[in-house]
Each structure stands twice: as C-alpha cells, then as structure tokens.
LOROGU-170620 format. One record per residue (C-alpha): x, y, z; residue number from 1. Coordinates in nm, 2 decimals. Layout:
<doro u="X" v="Y" w="Z" nr="NUM"/>
...
//
This chain:
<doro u="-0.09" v="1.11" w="0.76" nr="1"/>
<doro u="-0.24" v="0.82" w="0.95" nr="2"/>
<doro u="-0.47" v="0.78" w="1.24" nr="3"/>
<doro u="-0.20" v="0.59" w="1.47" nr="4"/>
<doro u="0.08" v="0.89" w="1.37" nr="5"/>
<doro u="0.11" v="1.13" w="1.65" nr="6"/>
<doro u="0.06" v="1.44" w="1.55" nr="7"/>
<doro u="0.32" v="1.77" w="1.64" nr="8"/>
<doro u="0.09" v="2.00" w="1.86" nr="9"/>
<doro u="0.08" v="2.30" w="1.65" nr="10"/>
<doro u="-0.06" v="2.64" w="1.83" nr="11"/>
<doro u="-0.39" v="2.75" w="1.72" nr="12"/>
<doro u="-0.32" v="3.08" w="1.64" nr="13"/>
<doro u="-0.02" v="3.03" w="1.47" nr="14"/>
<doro u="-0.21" v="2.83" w="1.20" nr="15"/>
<doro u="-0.52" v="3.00" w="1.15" nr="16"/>
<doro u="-0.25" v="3.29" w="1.08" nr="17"/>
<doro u="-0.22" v="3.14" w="0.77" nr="18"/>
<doro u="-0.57" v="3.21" w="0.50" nr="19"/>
<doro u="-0.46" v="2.85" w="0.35" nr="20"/>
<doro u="-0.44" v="2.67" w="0.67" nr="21"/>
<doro u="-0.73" v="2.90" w="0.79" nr="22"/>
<doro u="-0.96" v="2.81" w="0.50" nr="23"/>
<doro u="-0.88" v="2.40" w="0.56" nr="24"/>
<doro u="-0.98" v="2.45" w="0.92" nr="25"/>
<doro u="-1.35" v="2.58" w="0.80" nr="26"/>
<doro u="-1.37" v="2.34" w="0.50" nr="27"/>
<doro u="-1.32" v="2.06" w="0.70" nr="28"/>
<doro u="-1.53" v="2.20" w="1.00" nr="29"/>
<doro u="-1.82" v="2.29" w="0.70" nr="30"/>
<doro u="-1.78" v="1.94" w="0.63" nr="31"/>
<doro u="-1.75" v="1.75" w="0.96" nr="32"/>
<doro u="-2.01" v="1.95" w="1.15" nr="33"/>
<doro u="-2.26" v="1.73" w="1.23" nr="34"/>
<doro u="-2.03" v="1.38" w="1.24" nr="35"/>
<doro u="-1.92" v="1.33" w="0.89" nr="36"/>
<doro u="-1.56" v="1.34" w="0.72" nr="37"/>
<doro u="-1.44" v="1.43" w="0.42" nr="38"/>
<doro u="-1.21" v="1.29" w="0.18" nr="39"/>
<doro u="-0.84" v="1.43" w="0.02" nr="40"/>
<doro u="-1.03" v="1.44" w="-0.30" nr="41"/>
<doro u="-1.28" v="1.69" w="-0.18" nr="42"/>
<doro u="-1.04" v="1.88" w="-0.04" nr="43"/>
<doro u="-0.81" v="1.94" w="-0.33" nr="44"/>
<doro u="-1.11" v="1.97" w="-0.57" nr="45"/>
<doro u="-1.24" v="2.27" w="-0.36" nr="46"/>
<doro u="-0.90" v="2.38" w="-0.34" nr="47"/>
<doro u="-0.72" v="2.31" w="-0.70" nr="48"/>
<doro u="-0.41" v="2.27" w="-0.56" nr="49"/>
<doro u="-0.14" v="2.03" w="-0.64" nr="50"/>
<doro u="-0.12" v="1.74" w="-0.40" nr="51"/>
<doro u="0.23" v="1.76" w="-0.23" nr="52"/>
<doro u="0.11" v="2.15" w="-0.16" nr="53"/>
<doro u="-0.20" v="2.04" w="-0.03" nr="54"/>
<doro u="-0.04" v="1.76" w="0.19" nr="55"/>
<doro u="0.20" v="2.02" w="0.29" nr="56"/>
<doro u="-0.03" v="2.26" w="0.49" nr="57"/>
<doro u="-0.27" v="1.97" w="0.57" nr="58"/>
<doro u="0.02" v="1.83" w="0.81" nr="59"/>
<doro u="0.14" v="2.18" w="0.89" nr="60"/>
<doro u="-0.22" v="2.17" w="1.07" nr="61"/>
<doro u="-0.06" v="1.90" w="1.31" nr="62"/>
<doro u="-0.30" v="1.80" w="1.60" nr="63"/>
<doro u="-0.61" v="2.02" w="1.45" nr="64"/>
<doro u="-0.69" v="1.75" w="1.21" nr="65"/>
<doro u="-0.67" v="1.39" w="1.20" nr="66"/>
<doro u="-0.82" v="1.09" w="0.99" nr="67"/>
<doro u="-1.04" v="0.80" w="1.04" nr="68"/>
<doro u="-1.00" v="0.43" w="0.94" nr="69"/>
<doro u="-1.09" v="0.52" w="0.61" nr="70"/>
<doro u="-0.82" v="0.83" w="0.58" nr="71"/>
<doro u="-1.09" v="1.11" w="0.53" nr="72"/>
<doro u="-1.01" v="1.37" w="0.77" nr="73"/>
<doro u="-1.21" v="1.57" w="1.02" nr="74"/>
<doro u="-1.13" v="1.76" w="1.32" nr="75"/>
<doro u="-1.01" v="1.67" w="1.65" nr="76"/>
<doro u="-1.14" v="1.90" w="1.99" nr="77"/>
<doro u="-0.84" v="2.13" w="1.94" nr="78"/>
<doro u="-0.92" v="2.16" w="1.53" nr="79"/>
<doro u="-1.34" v="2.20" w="1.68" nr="80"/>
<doro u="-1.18" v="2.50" w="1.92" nr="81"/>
<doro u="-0.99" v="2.65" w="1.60" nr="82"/>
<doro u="-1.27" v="2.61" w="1.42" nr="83"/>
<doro u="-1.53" v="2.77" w="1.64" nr="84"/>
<doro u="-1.27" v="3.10" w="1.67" nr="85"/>
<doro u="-1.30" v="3.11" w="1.28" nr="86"/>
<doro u="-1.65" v="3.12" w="1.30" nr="87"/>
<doro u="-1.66" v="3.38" w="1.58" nr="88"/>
<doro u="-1.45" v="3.61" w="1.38" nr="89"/>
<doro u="-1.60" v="3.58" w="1.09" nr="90"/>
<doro u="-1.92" v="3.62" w="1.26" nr="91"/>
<doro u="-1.82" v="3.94" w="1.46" nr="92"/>
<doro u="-1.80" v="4.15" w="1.10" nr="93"/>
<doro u="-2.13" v="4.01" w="1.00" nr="94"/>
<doro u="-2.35" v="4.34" w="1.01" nr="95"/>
<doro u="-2.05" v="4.50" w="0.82" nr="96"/>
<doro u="-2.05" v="4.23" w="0.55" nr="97"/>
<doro u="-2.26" v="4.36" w="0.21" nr="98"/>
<doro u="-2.60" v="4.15" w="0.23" nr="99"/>
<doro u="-2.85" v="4.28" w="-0.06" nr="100"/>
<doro u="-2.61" v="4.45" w="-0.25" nr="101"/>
<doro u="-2.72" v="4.71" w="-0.50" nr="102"/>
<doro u="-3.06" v="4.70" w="-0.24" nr="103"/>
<doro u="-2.87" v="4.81" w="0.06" nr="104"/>
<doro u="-3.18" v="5.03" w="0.14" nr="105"/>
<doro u="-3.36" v="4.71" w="0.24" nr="106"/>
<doro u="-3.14" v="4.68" w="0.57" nr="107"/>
<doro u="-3.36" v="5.02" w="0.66" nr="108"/>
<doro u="-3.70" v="4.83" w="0.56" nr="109"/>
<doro u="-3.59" v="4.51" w="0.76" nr="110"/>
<doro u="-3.54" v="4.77" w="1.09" nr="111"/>
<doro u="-3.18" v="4.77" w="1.09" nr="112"/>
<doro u="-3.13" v="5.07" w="1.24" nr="113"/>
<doro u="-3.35" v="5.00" w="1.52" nr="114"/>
<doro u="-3.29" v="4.65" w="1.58" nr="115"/>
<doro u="-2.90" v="4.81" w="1.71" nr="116"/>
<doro u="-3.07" v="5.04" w="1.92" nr="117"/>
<doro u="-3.27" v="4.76" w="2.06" nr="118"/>
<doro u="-2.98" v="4.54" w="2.14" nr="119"/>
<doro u="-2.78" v="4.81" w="2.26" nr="120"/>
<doro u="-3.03" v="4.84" w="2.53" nr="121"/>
<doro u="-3.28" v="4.62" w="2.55" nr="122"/>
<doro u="-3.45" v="4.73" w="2.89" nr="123"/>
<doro u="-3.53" v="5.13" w="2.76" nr="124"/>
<doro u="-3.70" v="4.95" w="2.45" nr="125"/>
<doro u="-3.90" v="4.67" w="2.62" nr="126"/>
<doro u="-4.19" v="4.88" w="2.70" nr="127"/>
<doro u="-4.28" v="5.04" w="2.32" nr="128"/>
<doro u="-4.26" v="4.73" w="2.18" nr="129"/>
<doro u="-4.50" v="4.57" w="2.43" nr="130"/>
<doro u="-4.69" v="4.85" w="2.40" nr="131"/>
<doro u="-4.70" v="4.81" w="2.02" nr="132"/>
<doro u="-4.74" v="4.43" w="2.03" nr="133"/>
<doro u="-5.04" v="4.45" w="2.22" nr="134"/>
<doro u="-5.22" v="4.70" w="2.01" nr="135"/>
<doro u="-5.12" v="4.43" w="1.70" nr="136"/>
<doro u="-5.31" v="4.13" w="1.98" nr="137"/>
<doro u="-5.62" v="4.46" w="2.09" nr="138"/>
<doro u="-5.66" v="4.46" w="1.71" nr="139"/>
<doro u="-5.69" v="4.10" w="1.67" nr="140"/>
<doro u="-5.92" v="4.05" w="1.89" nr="141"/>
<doro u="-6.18" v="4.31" w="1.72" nr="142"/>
<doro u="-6.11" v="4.15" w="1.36" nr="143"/>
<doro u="-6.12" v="3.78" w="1.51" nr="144"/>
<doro u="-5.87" v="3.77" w="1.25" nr="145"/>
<doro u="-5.46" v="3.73" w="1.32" nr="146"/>
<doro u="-5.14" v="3.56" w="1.20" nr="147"/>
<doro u="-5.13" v="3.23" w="1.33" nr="148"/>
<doro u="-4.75" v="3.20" w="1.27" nr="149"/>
<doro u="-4.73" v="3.32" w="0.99" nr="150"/>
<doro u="-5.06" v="3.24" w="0.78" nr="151"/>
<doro u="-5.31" v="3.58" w="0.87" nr="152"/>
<doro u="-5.65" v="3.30" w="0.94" nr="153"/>
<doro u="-5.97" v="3.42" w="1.07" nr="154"/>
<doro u="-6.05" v="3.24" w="1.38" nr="155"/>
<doro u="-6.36" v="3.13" w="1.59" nr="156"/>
<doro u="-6.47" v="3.17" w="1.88" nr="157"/>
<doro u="-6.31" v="3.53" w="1.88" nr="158"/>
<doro u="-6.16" v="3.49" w="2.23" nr="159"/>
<doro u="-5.92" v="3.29" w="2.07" nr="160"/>
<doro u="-5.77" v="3.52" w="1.84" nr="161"/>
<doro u="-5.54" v="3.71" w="2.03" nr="162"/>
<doro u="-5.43" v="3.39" w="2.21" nr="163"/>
<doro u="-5.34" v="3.19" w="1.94" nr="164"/>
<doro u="-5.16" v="3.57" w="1.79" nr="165"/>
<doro u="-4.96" v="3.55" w="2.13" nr="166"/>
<doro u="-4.84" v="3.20" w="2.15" nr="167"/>
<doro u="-4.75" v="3.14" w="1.77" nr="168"/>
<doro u="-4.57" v="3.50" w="1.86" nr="169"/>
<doro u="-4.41" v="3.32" w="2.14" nr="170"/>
<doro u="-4.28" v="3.00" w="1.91" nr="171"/>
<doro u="-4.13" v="3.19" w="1.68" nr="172"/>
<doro u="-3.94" v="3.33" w="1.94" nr="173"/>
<doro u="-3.84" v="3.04" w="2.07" nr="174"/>
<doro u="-3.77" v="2.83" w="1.74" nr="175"/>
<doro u="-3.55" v="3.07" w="1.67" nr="176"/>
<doro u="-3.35" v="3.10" w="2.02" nr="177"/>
<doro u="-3.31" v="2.74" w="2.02" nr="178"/>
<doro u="-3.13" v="2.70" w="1.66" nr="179"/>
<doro u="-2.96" v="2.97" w="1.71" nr="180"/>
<doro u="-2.82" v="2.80" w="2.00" nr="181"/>
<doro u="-2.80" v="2.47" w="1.92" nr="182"/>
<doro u="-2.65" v="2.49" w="1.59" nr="183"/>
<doro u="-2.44" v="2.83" w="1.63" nr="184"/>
<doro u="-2.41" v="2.84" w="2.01" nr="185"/>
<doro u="-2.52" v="3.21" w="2.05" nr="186"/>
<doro u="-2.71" v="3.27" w="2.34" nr="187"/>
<doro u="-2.66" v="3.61" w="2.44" nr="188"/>
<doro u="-2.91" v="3.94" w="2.38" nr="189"/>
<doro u="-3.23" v="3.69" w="2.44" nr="190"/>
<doro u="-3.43" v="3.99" w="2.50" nr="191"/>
<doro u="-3.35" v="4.19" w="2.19" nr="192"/>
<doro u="-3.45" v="3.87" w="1.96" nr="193"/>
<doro u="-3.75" v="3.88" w="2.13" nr="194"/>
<doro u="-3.83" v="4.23" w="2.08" nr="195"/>
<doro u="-3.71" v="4.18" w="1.71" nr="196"/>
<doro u="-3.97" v="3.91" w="1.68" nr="197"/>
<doro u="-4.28" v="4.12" w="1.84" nr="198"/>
<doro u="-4.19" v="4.35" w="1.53" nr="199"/>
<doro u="-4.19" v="4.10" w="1.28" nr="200"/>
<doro u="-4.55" v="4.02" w="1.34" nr="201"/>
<doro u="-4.63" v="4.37" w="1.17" nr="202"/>
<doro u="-4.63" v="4.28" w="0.81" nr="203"/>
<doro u="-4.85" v="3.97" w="0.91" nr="204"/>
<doro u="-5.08" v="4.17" w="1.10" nr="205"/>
<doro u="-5.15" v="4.45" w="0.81" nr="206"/>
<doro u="-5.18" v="4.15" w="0.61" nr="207"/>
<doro u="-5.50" v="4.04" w="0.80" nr="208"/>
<doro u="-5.66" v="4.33" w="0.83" nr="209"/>
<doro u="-5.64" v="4.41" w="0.42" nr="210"/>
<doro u="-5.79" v="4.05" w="0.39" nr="211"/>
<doro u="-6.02" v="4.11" w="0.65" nr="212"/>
<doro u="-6.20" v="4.44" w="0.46" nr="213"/>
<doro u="-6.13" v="4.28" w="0.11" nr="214"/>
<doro u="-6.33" v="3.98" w="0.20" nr="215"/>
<doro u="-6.62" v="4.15" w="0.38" nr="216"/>
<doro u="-6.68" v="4.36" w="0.08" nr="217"/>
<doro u="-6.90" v="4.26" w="-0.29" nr="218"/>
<doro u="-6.70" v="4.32" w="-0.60" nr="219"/>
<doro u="-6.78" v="4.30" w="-0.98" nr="220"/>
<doro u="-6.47" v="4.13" w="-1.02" nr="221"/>
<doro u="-6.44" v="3.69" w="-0.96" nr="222"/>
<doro u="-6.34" v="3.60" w="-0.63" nr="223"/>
<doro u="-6.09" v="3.38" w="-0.78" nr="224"/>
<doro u="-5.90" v="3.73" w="-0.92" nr="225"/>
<doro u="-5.95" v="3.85" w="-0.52" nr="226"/>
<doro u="-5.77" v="3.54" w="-0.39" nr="227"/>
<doro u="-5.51" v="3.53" w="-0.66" nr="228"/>
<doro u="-5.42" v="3.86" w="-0.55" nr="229"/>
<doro u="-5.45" v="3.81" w="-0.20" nr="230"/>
<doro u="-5.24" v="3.49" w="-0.21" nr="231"/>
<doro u="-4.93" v="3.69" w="-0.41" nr="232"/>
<doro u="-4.97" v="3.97" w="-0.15" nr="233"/>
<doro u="-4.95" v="3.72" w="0.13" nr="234"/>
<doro u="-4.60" v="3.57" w="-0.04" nr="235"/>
<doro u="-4.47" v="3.99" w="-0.04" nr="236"/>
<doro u="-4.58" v="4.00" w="0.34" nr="237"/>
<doro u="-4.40" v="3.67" w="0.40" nr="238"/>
<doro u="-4.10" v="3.80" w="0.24" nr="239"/>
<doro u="-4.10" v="4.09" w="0.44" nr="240"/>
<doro u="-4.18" v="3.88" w="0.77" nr="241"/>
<doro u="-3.87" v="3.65" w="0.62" nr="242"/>
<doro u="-3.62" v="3.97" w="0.61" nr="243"/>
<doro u="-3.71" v="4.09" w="0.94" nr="244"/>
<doro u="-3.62" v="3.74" w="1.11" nr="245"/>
<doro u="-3.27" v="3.77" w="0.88" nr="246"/>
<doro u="-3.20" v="4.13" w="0.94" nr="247"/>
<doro u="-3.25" v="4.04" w="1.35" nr="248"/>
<doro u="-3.04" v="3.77" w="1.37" nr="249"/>
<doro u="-2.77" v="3.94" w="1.18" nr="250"/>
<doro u="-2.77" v="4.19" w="1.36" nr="251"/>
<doro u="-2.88" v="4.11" w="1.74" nr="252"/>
<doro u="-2.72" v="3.73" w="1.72" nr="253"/>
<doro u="-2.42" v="3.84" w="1.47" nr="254"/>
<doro u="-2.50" v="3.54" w="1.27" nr="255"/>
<doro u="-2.36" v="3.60" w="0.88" nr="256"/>
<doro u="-2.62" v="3.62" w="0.59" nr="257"/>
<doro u="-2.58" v="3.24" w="0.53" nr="258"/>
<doro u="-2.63" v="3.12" w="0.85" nr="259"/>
<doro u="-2.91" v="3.38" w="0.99" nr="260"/>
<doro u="-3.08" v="3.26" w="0.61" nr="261"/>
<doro u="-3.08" v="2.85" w="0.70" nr="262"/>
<doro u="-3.24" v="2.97" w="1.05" nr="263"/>
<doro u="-3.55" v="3.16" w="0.90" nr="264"/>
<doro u="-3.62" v="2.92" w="0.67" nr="265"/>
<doro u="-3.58" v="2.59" w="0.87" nr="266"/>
<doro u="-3.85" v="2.84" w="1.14" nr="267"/>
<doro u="-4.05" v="2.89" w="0.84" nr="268"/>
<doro u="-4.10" v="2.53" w="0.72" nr="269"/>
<doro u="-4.15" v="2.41" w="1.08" nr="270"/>
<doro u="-4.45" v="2.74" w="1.12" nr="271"/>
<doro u="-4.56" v="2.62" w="0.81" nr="272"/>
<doro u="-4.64" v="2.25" w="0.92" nr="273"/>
<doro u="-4.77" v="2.38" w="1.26" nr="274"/>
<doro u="-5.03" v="2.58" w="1.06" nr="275"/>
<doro u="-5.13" v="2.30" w="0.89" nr="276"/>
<doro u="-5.16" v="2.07" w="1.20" nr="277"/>
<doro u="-5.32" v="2.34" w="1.42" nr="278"/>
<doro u="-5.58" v="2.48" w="1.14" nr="279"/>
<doro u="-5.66" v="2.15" w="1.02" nr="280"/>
<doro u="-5.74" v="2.06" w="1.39" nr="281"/>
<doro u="-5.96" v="2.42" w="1.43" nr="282"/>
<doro u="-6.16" v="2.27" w="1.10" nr="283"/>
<doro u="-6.18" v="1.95" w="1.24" nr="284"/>
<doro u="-6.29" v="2.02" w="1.55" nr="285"/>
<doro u="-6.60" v="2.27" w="1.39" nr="286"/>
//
C-alpha cells in the first residue's frame, strides 16, 4: 500500500461490520487523533497477528486509510467519518457500560439517578437547583468562607465570597463544555451539564463549613494533627467533587468512563493552577 496507489472506495458500513476492520479503524483513529501516524509495527504489535493477515484487512479498508511518505498510516476524511460513527456508538452504550465494578452503588452517590432525570428535562429541574445553588452562595456569604474552584478558602472582604463561589462555579462549567466539545464534539444537553455542575459544588461546600467550625474552635490536640486531618478530608471531598464531574458527563454528555475521566482531570489540573494564580494574587494584594 502506497500513498500514490488509488485506493478501491470501500462502503463505511460494510467495513466497520467487520470487529477486525472495526478495531483498525479506532487504533489508527486513537493514534492519529491529533495529527500523528502510526507505523505497521504498532499495528501488528497491538494486534499479534501475522503480517499477510494484517495486510489483508488493512487494504480490505480501501479508501478509509492511507499512508504518508514515510508508509505509517492514518486516516483519510472518509476513515475520520468511520471513525467518528465508531465512537458515537460506542459512546451511546456508555451509561450501560460497568464503571466501578464491585462499587456499583457509587453511581447512586455520584447522582446518577438524578443526573437522568435532569437531562431528561432540564427546564422542570432548573429551578431546584438554582434554588439549592443559591443557598450553597447565601451560606457563603455568612461563613466568608467557599470553594474557590475547588480549594474551600476563606476569603476577605466578605462581599467577595459568594462572587468568587459563583464565577469559579461558572468555569467549571464552562471548562468542561468546551473539552467536551472540542475534543469529543458533544454539544448537546448544555443545560443539564450545567445543572450537574451547580451539584457538584456540594461536597466542596460541606467541606468549608467543617473547616470553618474546626478552625474557629481551641483544641488539646496540635494544630498540625487538625490540618493533617483536614487536608486528607479535603482529598475525600475532592474525590467525591471528581465523581460527580465523571458520573455527569457519562451520563448527560454520553462520554465512556475513559474519556469523561481525561475531561475531569485535565478541568482539575487547570482549577488547580487557577487557585494558585488567583489566591496568590488575594495574598498578594493584602
């Protein structure tokens, strides 16, 4: 197979019928996503087959593959468009796909349940979780103390507490809407992810206010115990805030436990750098 051989137009369908010719098609799409190619060795060593097999059903894939100048292959537009339906599909089954396993229970502690009535109909659950969110920003407000993304940080002046609670709300939100976009192309049910994300503030939230009364009060113990506690109650919280964002985009964006996974955490590294920016800036600037 070279790249000046034209290649036998080959229906889409018709080869992603076949799980060989199926599984090529994602290998190679896995692979190439972002520009790349990928050699015949990698192929046959994630494949084990024998070579005149593999060459066999990588030119039964006719004009869904092709190679560059240095014969790695990748995908043409058709292969992209075969490639994407894979995806889609595979996609589609993702709430039915097993995710914790033996812990299947956790789906009802990340507000699986809910999160389907929520995307089911967004509209007739817009209002309670407003309603809820705003007691979560009310509450703030009284503490001066709220998660600012997802670090719980007392704050000063006090005004500024339920400001900073509602934009670092909002760029979650949006972080999250645009990778799921740009890098899985789902745009749909913007409302429910939003709703999804107002509830995933919670677990933050109690957080601050158990901080909040622990630190305001003497104890016989060291307050290096205290914080040593505190900080391996703040990674539980951040786990929980962490399955919420999964359990939402599995189930409201359809995104498999892989991909909704490489979403939270590439939200959570950026949060985590905007908390360092914007509280070393509050430091700074008292």
């Amino acid at each position: 197979m070279s790249p000046s051989k034209t290649k036998e137009p080959i229906n889409i369908f018709k080869a992603l019928s076949n799980p060989i010719r199926r599984n090529l098609v994602s290998f190679i799409g896995d692979k190439t996503r972002y520009g790349d190619s990928v050699s015949f060795t990698q192929i046959q060593q994630e494949f084990n087959m024998k070579v005149g097999t593999l060459y066999h059903h990588l030119d039964s894939l006719g004009d869904l593959i092709t190679q560059d100048e240095k014969k790695k292959y990748l995908l043409t537009p058709k292969g992209v468009q075969a490639y994407n339906l894979i995806e889609d599909k595979i996609d589609a089954f993702a709430k039915e796909m097993p995710t914790f396993g033996p812990f299947s229970f956790l789906h009802r502690v990340f507000l699986r349940n809910y999160f389907e009535k929520i995307q089911s109909d967004p509209l007739r659950f817009l209002g309670i979780s407003l309603f809820i969110f705003s007691g979560l920003v009310t509450g703030s407000y009284f503490l001066s103390y709220g998660p600012i993304f997802i670090f719980p940080t007392l704050i000063s002046p006090q005004f500024l507490t339920p400001v900073l609670f509602v934009l670092s709300a909002l760029v979650i939100y949006l972080l999250i809407e645009l990778f799921t976009s740009l890098f899985f192309r789902k745009t749909t049910d913007k409302l429910a992810l939003f709703q999804a994300v107002l509830y995933s503030q919670i677990p933050l939230f109690i957080f601050s206010i158990i901080e909040y009364f622990v630190m305001d009060v003497d104890y016989s113990v060291s307050p290096l115990d205290i914080s040593i506690w505190l900080f391996l109650l703040l990674i539980f919280i951040q786990l929980l805030f962490l399955g919420v964002i999964i359990e939402a985009l599995i189930v409201i964006k359809g995104l498999r436990m892989e991909k909704a996974g490489l979403i939270a955490l590439l939200v959570i590294y950026l949060l985590n750098l905007f908390s360092f920016l914007l509280l070393r800036g509050l430091v700074v600037s008292i």
